[in-house]
TIVOKE-558372 format. One line per 10 residues: number of its first residue (from 1); their letters; for each residue x, z, y of C-alpha. Coordinates in steps of 0.1 Angstrom, whole numbers, always signed. Example, Ala and Ser with C-alpha at 12.3 -4.5 7.8 and 13.67 -1.06 7.14 Angstrom:
2
1	as	+123/+78/-45  +137/+71/-11;
***
This chain:
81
1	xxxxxxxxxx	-131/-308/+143  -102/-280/+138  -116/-250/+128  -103/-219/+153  -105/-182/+145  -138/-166/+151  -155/-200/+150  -182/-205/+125  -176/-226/+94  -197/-257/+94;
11	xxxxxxxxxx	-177/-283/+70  -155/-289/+39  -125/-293/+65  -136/-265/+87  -133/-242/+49  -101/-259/+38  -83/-249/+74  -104/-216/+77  -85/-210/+38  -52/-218/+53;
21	xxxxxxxxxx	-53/-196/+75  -61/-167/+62  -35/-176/+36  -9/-172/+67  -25/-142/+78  -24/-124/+45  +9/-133/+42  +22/-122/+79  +9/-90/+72  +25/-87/+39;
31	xxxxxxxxxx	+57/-91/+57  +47/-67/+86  +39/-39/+57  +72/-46/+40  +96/-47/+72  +78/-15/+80  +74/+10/+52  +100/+20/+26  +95/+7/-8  +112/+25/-42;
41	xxxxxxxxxx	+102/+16/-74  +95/+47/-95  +85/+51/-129  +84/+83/-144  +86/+99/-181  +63/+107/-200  +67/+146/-188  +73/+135/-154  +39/+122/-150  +23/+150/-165;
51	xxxxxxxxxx	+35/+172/-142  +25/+150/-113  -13/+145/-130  -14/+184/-130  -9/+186/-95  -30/+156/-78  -64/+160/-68  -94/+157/-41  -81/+183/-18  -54/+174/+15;
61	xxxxxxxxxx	-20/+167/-4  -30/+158/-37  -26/+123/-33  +8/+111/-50  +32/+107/-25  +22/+142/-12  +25/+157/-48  +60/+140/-51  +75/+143/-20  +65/+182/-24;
71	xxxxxxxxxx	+82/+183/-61  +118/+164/-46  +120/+189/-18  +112/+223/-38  +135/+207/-66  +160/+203/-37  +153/+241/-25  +138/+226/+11  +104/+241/+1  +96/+274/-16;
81	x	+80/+266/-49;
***
């Protein structure tokens, strides 16, 4: 039998094909993610990431990217600080 998405798994063979694909899958989307969001490395000093820490928090734009993106545009004099 060849196992087919949303099919129950019933043997060894059935696991082995069900693990395959969802090894493709994972993968496709990993491709997706990368063709469609912007990636950069960043990895900042020691006072660098003190300052972001001070600033993140459970409140709407505390996440990191928020807190970041906030410090590169007042830094650039696009926000007011």
């Amino acid at each position: 039998m060849t196992w087919q998405p949303g099919q129950p798994i019933v043997s060894a063979s059935d696991d082995a094909e069900w693990r395959a694909w969802r090894k493709a899958q994972k993968r496709e989307q990993q491709r997706y993610r990368r063709s469609v969001y912007r990636r950069i490395d960043y990895y900042p000093s020691d006072e660098a990431q003190a300052l972001i820490d001070a600033r993140t928090g459970n409140h709407a734009g505390g996440d990191y990217s928020s807190v970041i993106d906030r410090l590169i545009l007042t830094a650039a004099g696009e926000l007011p600080e």
